[in-house]
C-alpha positions in Angstrom: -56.1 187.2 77.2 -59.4 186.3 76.8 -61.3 183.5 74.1 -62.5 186.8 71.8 -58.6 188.4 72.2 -57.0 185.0 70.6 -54.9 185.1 67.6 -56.9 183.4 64.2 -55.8 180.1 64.2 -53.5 180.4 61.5 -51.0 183.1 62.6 -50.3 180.6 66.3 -47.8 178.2 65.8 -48.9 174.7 66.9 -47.1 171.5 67.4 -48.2 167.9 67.9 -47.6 165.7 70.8 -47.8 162.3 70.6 -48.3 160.1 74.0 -47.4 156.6 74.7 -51.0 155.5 74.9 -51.5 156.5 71.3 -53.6 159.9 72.4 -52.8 163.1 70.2 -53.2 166.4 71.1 -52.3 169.3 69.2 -51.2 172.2 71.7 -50.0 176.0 71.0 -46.6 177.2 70.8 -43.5 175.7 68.4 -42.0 172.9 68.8 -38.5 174.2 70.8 -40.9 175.3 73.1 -43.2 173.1 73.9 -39.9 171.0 74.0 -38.8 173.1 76.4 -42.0 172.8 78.7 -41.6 169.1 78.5 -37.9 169.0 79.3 -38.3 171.3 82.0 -41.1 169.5 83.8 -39.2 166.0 83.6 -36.3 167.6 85.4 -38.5 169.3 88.5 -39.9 167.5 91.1 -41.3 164.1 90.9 -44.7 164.0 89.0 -44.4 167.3 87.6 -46.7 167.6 84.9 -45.7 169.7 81.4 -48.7 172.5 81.3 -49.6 173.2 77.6 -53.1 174.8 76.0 -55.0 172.8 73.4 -54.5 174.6 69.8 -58.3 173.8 68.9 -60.1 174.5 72.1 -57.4 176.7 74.0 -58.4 174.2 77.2 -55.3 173.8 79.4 -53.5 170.6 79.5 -51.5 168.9 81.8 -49.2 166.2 80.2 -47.2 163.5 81.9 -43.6 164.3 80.3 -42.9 160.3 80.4 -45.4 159.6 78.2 -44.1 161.7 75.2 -43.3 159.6 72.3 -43.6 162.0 69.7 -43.1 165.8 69.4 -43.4 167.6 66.2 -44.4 170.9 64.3 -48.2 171.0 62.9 -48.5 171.8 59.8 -51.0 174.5 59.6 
């Protein structure tokens, strides 16, 4: 899917991750699935990182699952 194919920004679900070092990043999906990402990356191999896409800018992220402090549904 390309940048010009996206959804408007109101009909994605988005939820908010909040890390240990007091970043914030508001990624796509809801929040049982980006759960689910995060869960699933802390049980593979060691340093497995949780791969999400930034809500605002749709830029990939790669989170360190150990560092989540905070998960929760944004409101949009």
């Amino acid at each position: 899917m390309s940048s010009g194919d996206r959804l408007p920004q109101s009909a994605i679900q988005t939820t908010e991750i909040t890390l240990s070092t007091g970043d914030h990043y508001r990624v796509e999906g809801d929040a049982k699935n980006v759960e689910r990402i995060i869960v699933d990356a802390a049980r593979g191999s060691i340093m497995q990182l949780a791969s999400l896409t930034e809500a605002e800018t749709g830029v990939d992220l790669a989170i360190n699952p150990e560092h989540v402090v905070v998960l929760r549904a944004a409101s949009v």
